[in-house]
N, C-alpha and C positions, 0 to 999 in steps of 0.2 A: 468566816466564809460567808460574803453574801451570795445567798444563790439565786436574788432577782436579777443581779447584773448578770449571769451565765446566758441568758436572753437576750441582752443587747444587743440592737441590727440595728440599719442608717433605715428599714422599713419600721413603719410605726405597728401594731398589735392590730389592727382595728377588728379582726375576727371575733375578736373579746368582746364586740359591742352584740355582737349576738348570741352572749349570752345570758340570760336572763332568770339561772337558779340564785335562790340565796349562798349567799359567798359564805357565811358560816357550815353549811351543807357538804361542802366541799374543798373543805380542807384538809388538808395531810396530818391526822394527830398523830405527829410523833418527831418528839425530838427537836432541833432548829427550825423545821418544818412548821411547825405547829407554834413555835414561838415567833414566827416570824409572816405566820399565816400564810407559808406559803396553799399555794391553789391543788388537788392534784389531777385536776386534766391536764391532759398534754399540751390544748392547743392554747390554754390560757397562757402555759410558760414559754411552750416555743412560736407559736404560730406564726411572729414575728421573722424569726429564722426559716420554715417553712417558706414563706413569702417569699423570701429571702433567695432561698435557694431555687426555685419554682423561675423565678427572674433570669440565672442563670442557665437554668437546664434551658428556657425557652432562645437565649444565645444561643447555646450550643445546638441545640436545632438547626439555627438558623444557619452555622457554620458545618451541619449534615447537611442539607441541604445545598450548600455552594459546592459538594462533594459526595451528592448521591449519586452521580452517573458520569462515565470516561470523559462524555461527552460537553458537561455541564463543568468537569473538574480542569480539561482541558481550557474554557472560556477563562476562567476566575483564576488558575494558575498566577502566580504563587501568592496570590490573597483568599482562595478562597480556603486552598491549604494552611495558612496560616491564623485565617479565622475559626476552621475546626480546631484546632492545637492549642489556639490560646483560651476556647471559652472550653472544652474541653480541662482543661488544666485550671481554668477557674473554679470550675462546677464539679470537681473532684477536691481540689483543697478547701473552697467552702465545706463540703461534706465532712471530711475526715479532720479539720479543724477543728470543726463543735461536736467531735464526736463526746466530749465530755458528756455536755446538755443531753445531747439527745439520748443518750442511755442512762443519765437520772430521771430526766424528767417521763422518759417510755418506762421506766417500772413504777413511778409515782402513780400513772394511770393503769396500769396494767395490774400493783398489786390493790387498786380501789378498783373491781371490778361492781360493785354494788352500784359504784355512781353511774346508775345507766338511768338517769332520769325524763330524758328527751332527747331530740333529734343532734343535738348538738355534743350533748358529753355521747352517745352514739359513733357520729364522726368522728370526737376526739380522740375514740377507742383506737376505732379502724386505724386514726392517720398514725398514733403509735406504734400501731404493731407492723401497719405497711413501711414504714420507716425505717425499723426494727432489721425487717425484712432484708429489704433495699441495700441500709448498708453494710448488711452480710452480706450480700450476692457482690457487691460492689468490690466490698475487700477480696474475695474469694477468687474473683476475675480481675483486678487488678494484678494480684498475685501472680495468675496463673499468666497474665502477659509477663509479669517481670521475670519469671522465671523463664521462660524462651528467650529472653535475652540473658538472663544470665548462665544459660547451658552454652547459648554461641558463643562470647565469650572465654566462654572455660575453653569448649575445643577450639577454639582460637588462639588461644593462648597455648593450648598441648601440641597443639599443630595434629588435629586428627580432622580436619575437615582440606579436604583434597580440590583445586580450583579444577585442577585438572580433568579429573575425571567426567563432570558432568557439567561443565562452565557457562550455560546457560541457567542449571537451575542454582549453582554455585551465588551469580548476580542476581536474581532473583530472592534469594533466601536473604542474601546482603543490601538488599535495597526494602525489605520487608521490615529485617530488621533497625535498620536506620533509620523510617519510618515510628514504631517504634519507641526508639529511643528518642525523636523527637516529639513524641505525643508524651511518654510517663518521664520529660527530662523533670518534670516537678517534684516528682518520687526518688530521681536516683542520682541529680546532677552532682549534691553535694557530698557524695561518699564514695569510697574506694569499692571495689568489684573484686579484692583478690580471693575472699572467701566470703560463704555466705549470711554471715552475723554482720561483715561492712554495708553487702550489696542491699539487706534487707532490711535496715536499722532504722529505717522510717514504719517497719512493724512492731519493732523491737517499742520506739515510743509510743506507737497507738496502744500495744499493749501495757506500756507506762500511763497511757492515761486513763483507760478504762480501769484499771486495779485500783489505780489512786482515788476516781472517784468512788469506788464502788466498797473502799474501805471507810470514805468519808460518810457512805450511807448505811454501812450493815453496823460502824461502831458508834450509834446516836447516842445509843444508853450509856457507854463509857467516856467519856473523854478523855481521860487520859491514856487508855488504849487505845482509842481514836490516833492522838496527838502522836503516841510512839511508832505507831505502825506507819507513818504519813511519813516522819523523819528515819524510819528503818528504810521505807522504800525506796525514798528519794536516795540516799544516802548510798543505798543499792547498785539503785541504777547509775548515782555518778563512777562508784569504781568499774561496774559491769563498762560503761562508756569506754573510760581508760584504759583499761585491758584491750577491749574491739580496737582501739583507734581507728572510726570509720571516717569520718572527715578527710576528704583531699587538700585541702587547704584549711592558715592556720585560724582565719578571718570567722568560717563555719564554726569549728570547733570555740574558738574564745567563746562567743555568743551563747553555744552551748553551754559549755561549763558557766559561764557567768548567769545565765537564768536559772538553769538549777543551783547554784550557788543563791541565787536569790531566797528560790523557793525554800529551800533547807534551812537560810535563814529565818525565815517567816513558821517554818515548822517548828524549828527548836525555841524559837519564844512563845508560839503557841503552847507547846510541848510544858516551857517555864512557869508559864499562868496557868494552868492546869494542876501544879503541883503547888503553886504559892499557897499561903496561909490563908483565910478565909479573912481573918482580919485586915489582911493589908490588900484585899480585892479591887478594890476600889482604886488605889492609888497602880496595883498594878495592869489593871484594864488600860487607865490612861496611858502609862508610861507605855507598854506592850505597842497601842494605837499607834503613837507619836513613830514607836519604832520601823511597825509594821508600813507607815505610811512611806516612811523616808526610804525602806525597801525596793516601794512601787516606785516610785519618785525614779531614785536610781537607776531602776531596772529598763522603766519607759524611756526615760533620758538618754540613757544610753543604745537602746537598741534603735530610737529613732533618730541618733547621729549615726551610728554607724546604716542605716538601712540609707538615706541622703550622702552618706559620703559612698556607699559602695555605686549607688546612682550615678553621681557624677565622674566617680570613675571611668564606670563602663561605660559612660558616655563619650569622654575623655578617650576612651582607647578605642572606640568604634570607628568616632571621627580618623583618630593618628593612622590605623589600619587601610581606613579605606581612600587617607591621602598616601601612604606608603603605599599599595599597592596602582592607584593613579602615577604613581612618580615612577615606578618599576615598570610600567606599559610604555609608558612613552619611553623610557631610557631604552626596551627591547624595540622598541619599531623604529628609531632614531638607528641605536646598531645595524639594525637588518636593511636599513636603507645605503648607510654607508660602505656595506659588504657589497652592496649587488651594483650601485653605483660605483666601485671602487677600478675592477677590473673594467670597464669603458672607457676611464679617463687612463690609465694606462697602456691601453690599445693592445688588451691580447686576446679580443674577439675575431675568428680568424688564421690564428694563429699555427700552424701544425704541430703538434704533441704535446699541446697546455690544453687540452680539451678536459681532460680527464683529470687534471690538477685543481682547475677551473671548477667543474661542476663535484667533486670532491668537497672543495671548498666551502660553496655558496651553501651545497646539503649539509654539509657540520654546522653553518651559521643559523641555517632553520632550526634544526636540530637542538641545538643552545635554546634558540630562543622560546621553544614549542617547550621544550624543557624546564625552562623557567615560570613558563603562563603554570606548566601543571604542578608544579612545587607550589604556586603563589594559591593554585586550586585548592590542592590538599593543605595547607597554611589554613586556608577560609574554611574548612571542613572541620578541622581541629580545633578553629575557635571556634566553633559554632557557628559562624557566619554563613551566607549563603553563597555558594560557588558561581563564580557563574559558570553562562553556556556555555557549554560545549560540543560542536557540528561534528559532523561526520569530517568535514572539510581539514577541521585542524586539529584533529584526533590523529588522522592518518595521513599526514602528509609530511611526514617522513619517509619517502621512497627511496628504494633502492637507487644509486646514480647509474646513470645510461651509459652509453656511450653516444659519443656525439659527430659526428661526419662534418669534413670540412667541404663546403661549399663556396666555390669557386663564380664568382657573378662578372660576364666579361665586360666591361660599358662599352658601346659604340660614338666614337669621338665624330 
């Protein structure tokens, strides 16, 4: 396990230039740590990542901001909505991605509490345990959103929520919710909701990574205790997965299983050299490596065809959708043209006792048609897409048909 890569960001470290203790002063004696010199400030390992993430929260500001006020949300409608949603969503899966790093490298500094040498391993303290901090409160209020939708939901599904009763706050609580589920879709798009081991299963692996790593750092002095507990957990969590079946689709789920099917295998040859002969060391480190390597190899290969091919997919079907539903407009207003131009060229404007046959008629063809715009709405709803508008105008203009009086016009020849 190298754990200087677990710090890799596309920002470079530079905080590191301000620091200025001796580098043997401060290193982590113990175990891979100490052979491998890792540092144990915090901000030497992650600060990078810090940076990192700091980049992102100041988006997502900038996308609070296009939606601090009715009035300013109103202007920027629907970009300015869709710029809080998406850095939002960015600056939450950066967080909860590294949450490995940040909870080894926040006790590397937190259990070297001695190394308080100057201003800087000082900061480093602070930015550990603010961090610390942060993404507890973060998971804790994420939660507690995901949990609001998934009670709505539930009584949605039992049918214990009544439109009837109070139908204003009914659309309210439904447009809250929707909301919503389009801010945490990064948390919940790819699992099923019917109970809550599926709905929650993005906890489920946070708490998969935190054990994992946190077995990797309390078993230094064993390895091969180390090794067994890494492939007991893995091993775990793939049956615990298969029992859940949370995945809605089969595309999530392969990818799934196919990474921890990685991992397992990298644990059980780990697990192998751990118990090999001391004599044949050497020749099994190599071989292990080669294997270990073609592991990654595989794993990367694969998960970055499939992440390009599921791209061009949904590109693929974004386009098809919103030429299908261009083709579906004009074929409704093509229709509704020839209804109402129909009865003129057969001359029974006028007429006595087809009045009523007439405007019968023409309201069924609206009817159809308004019908079909809001099938095509809820279609765009379900895939995700964005609906469009919908006026007060063609909401309700399905009215009841009148009746109509024949008017008699005399011409003077």
């Amino acid at each position: 396990m190298v754990y200087s890569a677990m710090s890799s960001s596309f920002v470079s470290n530079w905080i590191t230039s301000y620091n200025t203790l001796n580098k043997e002063s401060i290193i982590f004696d113990w175990g891979i740590f100490e052979k491998n010199q890792i540092s144990a400030l915090y901000l030497d390992n992650f600060g990078d990542s810090v940076q990192e993430i700091m980049i992102y929260f100041g988006l997502f500001l900038l996308g609070v901001f296009l939606t601090i006020s009715p009035k300013i949300k109103r202007r920027t409608h629907p970009f300015g909505e869709k710029t809080h949603i998406t850095t939002f969503s960015f600056l939450m899966a950066n967080i909860f991605g590294k949450i490995q790093s940040q909870v080894l490298f926040s006790l590397l500094q937190i259990i070297k509490l001695h190394l308080l040498y100057d201003k800087y391993s000082w900061l480093s303290l602070v930015t550990a345990i603010s961090t610390m901090v942060i993404l507890l409160g973060l998971l804790i209020y994420c939660f507690r959103k995901l949990m609001v939708i998934f009670k709505y939901q539930q009584q949605l599904a039992n049918k214990k929520i009544r439109a009837a009763a109070n139908e204003n706050r009914f659309n309210h609580t439904r447009l809250q919710i929707r909301m919503l589920k389009k801010k945490y879709e990064f948390m919940i798009s790819d699992f099923k909701s019917s109970n809550a081991n599926q709905f929650f299963f993005v906890y489920w692996i946070t708490a998969f990574n935190i054990a994992y790593i946190l077995f990797i750092f309390c078993f230094q002095s064993s390895p091969r205790l180390q090794c067994l507990s890494i492939v007991v957990l893995v091993a775990g969590f793939m049956v615990f997965s298969a029992l859940v079946k949370p995945f809605k689709e089969r595309i999530p789920a392969f990818l799934h299983f196919f990474n921890f099917t990685c991992v397992l295998i990298a644990a059980i040859l780990n697990l192998a050299l751990a118990f090999s002969p001391v004599e044949n060391a050497k020749f099994s480190h190599e071989t292990q490596g080669w294997m270990v390597f073609s592991v990654i190899i595989m794993n990367t290969a694969a998960n970055g065809l499939f992440s390009i091919g599921g791209l061009i997919y949904e590109i693929y079907r974004r386009i098809k959708l919103k030429l299908s539903q261009s083709k579906n407009l004009r074929s409704d207003k093509t229709e509704s043209k020839e209804v109402i131009l129909q009865p003129i060229a057969n001359g029974l404007i006028g007429v006595a006792g087809h009045g009523g046959e007439l405007a019968n008629q023409i309201e069924s063809s609206n009817f159809q048609s308004i019908e079909r715009s809001l099938n095509l709405s809820t279609t765009n709803f379900i895939e995700n897409s964005s609906p469009p508008l919908m006026t007060h105008s063609n909401v309700f203009s399905t009215r009841k048909p009148r009746k109509r009086r024949l008017v008699t016009v005399q011409l003077n020849s």
